[in-house]
N, CA, C, O and CB atoms as a CASP TS submission, in Angstrom:
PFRMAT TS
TARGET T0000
AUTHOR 0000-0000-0000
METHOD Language model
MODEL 1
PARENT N/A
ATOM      1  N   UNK     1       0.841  -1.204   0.000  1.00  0.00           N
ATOM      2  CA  UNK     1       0.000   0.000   0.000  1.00  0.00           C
ATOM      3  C   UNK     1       0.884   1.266   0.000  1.00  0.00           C
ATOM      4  O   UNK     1       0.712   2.149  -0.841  1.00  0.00           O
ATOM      5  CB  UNK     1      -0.956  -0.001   1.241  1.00  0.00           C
ATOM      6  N   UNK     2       2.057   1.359   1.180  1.00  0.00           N
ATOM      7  CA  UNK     2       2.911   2.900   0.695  1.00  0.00           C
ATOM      8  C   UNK     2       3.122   2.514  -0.315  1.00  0.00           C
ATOM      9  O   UNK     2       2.223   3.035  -0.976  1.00  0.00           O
ATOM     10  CB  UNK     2       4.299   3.540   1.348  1.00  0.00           C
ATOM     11  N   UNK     3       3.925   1.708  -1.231  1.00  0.00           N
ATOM     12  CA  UNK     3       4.504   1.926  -2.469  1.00  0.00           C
ATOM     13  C   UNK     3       3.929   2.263  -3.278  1.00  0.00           C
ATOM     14  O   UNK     3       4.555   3.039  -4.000  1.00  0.00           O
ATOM     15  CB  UNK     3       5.004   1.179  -2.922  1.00  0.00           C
ATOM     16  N   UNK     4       2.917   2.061  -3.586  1.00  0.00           N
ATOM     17  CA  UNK     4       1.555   2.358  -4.488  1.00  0.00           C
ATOM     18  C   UNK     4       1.126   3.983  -4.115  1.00  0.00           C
ATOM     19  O   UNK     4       0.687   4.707  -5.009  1.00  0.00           O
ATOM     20  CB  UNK     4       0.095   1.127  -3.988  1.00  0.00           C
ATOM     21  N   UNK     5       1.309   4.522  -2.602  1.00  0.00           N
ATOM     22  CA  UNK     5       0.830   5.155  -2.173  1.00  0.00           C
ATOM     23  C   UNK     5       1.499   6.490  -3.277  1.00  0.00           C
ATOM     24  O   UNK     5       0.886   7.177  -4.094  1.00  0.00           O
ATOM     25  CB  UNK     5       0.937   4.932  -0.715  1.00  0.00           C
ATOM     26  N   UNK     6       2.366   6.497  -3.057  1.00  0.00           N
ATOM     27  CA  UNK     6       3.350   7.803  -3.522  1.00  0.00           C
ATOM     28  C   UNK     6       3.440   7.801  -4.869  1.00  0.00           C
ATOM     29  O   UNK     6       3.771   8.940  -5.199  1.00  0.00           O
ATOM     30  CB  UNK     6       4.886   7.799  -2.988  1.00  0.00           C
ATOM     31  N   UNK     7       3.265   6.824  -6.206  1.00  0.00           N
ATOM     32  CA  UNK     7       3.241   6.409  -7.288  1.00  0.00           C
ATOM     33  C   UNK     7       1.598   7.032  -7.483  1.00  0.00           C
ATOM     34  O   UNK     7       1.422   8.072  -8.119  1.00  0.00           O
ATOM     35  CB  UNK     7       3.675   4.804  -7.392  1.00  0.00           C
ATOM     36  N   UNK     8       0.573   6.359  -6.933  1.00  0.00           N
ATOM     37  CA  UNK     8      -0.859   7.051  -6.967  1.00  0.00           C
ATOM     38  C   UNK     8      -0.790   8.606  -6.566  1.00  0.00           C
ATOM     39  O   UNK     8      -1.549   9.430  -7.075  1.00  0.00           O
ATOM     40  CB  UNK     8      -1.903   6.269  -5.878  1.00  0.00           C
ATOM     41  N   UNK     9       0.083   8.901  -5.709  1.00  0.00           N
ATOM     42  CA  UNK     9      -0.654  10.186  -5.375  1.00  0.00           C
ATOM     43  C   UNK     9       0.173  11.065  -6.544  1.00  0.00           C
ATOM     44  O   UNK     9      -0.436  12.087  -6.860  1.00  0.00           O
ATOM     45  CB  UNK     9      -0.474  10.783  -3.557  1.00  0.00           C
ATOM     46  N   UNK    10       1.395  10.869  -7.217  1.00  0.00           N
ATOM     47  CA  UNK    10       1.700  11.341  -8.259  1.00  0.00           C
ATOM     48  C   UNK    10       0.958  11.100  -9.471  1.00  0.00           C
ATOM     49  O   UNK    10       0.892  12.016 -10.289  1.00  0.00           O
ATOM     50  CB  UNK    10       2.754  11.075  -8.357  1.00  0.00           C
ATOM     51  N   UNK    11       0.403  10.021  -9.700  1.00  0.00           N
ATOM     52  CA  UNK    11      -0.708   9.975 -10.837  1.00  0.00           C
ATOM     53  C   UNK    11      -1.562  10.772 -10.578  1.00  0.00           C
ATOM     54  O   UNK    11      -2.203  11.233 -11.522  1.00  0.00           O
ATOM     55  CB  UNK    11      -1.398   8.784 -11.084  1.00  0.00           C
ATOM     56  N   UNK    12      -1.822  11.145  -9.409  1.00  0.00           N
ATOM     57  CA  UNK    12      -3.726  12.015  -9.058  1.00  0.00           C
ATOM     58  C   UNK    12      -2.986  13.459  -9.483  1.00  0.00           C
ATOM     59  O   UNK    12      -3.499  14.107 -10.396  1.00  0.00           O
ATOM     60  CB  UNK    12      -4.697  12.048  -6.651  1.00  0.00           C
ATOM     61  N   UNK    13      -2.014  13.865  -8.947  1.00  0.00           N
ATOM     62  CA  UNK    13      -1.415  15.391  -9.048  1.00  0.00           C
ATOM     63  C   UNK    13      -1.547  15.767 -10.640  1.00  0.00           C
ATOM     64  O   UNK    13      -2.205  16.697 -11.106  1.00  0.00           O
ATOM     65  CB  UNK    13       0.391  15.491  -8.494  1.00  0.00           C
ATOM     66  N   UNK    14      -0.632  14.661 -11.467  1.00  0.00           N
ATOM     67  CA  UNK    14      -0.919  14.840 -12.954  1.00  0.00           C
ATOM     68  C   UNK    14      -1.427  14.801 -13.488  1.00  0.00           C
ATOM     69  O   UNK    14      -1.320  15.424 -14.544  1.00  0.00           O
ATOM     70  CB  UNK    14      -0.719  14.611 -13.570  1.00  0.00           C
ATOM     71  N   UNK    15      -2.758  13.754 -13.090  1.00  0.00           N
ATOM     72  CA  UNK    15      -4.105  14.081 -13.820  1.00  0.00           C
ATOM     73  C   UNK    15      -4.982  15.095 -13.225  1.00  0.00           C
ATOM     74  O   UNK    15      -5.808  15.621 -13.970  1.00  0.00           O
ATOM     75  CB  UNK    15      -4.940  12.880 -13.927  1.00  0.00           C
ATOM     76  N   UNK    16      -4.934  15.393 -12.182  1.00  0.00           N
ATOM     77  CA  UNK    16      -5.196  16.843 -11.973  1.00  0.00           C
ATOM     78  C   UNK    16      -4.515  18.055 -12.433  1.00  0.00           C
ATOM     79  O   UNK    16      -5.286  19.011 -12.513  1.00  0.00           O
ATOM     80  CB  UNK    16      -5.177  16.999 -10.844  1.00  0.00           C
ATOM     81  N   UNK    17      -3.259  18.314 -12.772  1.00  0.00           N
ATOM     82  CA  UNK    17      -2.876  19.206 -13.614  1.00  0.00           C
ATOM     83  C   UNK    17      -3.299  19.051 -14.904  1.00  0.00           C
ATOM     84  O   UNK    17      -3.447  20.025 -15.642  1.00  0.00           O
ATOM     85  CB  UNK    17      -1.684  19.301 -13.581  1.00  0.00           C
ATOM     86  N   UNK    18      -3.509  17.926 -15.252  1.00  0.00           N
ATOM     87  CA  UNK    18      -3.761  17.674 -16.995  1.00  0.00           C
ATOM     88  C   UNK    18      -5.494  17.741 -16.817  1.00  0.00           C
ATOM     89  O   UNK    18      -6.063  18.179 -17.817  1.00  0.00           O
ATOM     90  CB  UNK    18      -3.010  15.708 -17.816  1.00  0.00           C
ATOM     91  N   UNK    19      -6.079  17.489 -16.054  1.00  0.00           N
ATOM     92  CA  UNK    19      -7.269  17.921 -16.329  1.00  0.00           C
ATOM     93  C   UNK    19      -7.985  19.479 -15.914  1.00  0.00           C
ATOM     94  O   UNK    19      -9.105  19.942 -16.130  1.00  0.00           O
ATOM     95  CB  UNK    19      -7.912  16.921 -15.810  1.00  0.00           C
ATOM     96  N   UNK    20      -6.727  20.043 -15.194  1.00  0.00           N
ATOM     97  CA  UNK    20      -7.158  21.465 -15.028  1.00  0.00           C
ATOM     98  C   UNK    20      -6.361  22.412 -16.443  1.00  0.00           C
ATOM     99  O   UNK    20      -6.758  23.515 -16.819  1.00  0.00           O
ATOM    100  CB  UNK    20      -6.569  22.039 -13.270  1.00  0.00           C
ATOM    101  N   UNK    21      -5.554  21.890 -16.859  1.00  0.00           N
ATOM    102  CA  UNK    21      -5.102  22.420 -18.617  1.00  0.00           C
ATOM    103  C   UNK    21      -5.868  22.445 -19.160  1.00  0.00           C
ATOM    104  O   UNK    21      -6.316  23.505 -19.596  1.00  0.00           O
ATOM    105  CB  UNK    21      -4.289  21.780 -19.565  1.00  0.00           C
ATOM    106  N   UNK    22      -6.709  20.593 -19.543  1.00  0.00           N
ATOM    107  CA  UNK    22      -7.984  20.312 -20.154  1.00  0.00           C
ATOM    108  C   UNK    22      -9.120  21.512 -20.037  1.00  0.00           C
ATOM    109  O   UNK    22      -9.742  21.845 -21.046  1.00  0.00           O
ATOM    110  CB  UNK    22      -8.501  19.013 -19.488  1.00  0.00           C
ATOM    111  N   UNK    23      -9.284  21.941 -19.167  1.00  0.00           N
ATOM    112  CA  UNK    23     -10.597  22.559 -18.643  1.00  0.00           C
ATOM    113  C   UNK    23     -10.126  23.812 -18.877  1.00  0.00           C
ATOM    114  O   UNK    23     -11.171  24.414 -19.125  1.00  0.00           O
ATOM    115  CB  UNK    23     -11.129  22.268 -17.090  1.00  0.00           C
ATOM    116  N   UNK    24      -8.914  24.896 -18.996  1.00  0.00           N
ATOM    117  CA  UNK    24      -8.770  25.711 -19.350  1.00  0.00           C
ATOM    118  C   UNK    24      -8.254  26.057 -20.466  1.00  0.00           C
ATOM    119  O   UNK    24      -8.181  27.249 -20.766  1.00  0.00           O
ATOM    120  CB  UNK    24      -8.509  25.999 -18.732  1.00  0.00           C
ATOM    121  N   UNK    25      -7.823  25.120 -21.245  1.00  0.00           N
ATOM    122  CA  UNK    25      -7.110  25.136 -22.498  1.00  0.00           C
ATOM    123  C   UNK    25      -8.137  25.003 -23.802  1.00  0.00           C
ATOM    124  O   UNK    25      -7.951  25.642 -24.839  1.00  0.00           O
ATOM    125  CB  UNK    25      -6.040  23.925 -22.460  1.00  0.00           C
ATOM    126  N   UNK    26      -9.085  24.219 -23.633  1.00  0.00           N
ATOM    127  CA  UNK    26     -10.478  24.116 -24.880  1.00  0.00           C
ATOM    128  C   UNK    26     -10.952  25.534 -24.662  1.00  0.00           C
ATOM    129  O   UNK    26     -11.354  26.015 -25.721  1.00  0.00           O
ATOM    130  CB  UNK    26     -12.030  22.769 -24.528  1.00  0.00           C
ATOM    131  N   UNK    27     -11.040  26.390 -23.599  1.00  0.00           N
ATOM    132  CA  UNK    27     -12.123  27.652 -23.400  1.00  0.00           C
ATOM    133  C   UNK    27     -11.272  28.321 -24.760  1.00  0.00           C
ATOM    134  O   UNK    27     -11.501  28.283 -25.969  1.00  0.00           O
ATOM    135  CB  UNK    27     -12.120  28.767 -21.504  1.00  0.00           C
ATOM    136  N   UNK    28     -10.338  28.858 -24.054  1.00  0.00           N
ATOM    137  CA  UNK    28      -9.459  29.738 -25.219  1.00  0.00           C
ATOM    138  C   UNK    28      -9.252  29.565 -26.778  1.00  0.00           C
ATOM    139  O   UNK    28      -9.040  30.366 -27.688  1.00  0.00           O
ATOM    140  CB  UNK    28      -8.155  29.673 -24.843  1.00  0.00           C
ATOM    141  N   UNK    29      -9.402  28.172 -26.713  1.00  0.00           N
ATOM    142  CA  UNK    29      -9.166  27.889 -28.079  1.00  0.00           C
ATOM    143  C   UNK    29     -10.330  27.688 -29.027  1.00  0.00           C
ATOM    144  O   UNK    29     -10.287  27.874 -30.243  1.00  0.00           O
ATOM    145  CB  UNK    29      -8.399  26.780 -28.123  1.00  0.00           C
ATOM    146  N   UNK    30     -11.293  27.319 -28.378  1.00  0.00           N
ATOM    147  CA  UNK    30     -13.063  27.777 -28.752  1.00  0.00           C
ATOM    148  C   UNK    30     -12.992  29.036 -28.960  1.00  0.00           C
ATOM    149  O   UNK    30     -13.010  29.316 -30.158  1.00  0.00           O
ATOM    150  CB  UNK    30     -14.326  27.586 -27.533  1.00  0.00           C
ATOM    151  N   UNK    31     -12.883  30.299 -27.942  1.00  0.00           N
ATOM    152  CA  UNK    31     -12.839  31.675 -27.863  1.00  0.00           C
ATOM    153  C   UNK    31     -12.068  32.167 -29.311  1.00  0.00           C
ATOM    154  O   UNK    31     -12.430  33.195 -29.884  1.00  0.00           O
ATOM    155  CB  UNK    31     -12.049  32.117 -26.430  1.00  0.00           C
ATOM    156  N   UNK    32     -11.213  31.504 -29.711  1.00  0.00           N
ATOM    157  CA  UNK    32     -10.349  32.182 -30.679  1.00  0.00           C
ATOM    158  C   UNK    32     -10.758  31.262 -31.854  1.00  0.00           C
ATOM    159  O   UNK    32     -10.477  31.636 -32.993  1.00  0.00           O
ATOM    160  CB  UNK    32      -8.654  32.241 -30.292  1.00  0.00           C
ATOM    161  N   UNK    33     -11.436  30.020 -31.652  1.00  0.00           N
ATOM    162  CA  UNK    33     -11.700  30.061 -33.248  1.00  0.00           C
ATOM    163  C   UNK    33     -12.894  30.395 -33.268  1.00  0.00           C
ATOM    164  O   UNK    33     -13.257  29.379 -33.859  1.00  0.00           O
ATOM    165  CB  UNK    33     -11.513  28.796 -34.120  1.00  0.00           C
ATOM    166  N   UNK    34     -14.059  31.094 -33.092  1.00  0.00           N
ATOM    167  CA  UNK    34     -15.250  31.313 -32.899  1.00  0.00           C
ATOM    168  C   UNK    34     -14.878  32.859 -33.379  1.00  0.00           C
ATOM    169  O   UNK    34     -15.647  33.383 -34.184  1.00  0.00           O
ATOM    170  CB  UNK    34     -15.894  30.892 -31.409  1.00  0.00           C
ATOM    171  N   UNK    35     -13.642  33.662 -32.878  1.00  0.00           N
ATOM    172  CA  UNK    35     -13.152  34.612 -33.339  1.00  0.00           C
ATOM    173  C   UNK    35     -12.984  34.744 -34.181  1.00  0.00           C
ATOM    174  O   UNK    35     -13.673  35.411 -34.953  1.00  0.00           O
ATOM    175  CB  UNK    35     -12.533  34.885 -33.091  1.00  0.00           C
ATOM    176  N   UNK    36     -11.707  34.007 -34.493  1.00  0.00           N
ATOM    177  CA  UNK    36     -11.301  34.073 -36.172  1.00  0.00           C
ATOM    178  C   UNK    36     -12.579  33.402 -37.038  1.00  0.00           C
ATOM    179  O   UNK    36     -12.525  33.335 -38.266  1.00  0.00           O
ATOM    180  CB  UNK    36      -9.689  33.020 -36.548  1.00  0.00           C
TER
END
């Protein structure tokens, strides 16, 4: 279970960074082709 522990909680961090990119990265890029 630790070993897993610290390996998981680095998977959760990165898919939480990659899903908070996700979630801010489509807005802008909708915004700007809806623009152009």
């Amino acid at each position: 279970m630790d070993k897993h522990s610290t390996e998981e909680k680095i998977a959760i961090r990165v898919e939480v960074r990659v899903r908070k990119d996700i979630k801010i990265i489509p807005r802008p890029k909708v915004v700007k082709m809806n623009l152009n």
